[in-house]
N, C-alpha and C positions, 0 to 999 in steps of 0.2 A: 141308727144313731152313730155320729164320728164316736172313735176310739176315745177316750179320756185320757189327755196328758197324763202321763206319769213323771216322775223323778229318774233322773239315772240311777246308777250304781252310785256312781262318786261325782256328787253335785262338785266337786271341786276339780274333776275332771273328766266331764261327761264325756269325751273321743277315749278316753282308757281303755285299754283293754283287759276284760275281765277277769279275773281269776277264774281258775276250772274252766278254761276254756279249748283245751285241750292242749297236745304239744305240736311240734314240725311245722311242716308247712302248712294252709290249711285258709279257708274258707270259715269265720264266727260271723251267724247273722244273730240277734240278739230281739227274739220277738218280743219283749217287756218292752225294750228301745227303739227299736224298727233303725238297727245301725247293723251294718256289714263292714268288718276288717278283714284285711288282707291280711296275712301274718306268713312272713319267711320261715325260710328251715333255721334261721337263727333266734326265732322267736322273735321278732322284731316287726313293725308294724310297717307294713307297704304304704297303705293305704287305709282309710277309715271316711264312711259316708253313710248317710240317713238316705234309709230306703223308704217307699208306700207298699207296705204289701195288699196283696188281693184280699178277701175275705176270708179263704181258707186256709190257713197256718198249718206247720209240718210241725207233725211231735217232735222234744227235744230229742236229740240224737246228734249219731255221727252216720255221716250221709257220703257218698262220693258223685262229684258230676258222671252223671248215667248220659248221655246228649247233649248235645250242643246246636244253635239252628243260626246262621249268618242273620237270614230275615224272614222274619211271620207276620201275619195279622194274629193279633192277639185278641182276646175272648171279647173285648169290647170295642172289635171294629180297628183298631187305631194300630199302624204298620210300628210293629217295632225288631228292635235288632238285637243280637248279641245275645241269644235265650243260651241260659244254660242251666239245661234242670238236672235232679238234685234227687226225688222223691217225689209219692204219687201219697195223699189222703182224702182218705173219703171220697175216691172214685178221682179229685182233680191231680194233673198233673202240676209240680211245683217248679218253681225253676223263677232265676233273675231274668230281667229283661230291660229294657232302653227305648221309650218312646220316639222314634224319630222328631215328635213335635214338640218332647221336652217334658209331654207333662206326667203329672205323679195326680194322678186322680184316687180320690176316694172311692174304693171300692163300693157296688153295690151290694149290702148285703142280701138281696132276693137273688142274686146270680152267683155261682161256687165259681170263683175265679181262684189258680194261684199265683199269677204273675206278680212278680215281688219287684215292682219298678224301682229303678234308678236312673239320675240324669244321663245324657249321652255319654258324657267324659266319664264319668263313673262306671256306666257300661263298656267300655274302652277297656278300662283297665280289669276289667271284672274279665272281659273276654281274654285278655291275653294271659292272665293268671289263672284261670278255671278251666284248666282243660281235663278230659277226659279221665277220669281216677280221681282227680283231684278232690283230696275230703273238703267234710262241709259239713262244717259242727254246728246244729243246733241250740242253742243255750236259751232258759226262757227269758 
């Protein structure tokens, strides 16, 4: 079954970024929302975009990019770019990633994927700000 809409945080400004979401620079994906911000060392928002994640979700935490992959085939056939994982649950490897063909599929829940899609320009920017150390705050 899809995921059930939720509400944001602040229906009044669902792109916000959260409180308790950590300090510095830093990588907030927000699995209640399926929304990833950038955030500077000044605390300031780079970037913010709605992600598809896989079926498998990473415990809250603070994570640093462990890998990074130019290009893969991802778990469901479809060539994509710009992986940059993060954490490994329940045996799947986690990590963003960038469809070449654009799309943000619903995962299938009989297959443990954790590819956490975002559009190509999305993954653009996700690659040149998530490099290697780079934390990556979980929040639910």
């Amino acid at each position: 079954p899809a995921k059930a809409a939720k509400a944001p945080r602040d229906k009044d400004h669902p792109a916000a970024l959260p409180a308790d979401s950590g300090l510095g620079t830093r990588v907030v994906y927000s699995l209640d929302d399926d929304r990833v911000w950038l955030v500077g060392s000044d605390g300031g928002v780079k970037r913010t975009f709605e992600v598809a994640p896989g079926s498998v979700d990473p415990l809250p935490g603070t994570y640093a990019v462990t890998s990074r992959a130019a290009a893969v085939t991802g778990t469901d056939g479809t060539p994509i770019e710009h992986v940059v994982r993060f954490t490994t649950a329940h045996d799947v490897t986690i990590g963003f990633s960038a469809a070449l063909d654009g799309s943000l599929p619903e995962p299938d829940p009989t297959v443990k994927t954790g590819g956490i899609r975002q559009s190509v320009a999305d993954g653009d920017a996700m690659w040149d700000f998530a490099t290697i150390g780079q934390a990556v705050v979980v929040i639910p």
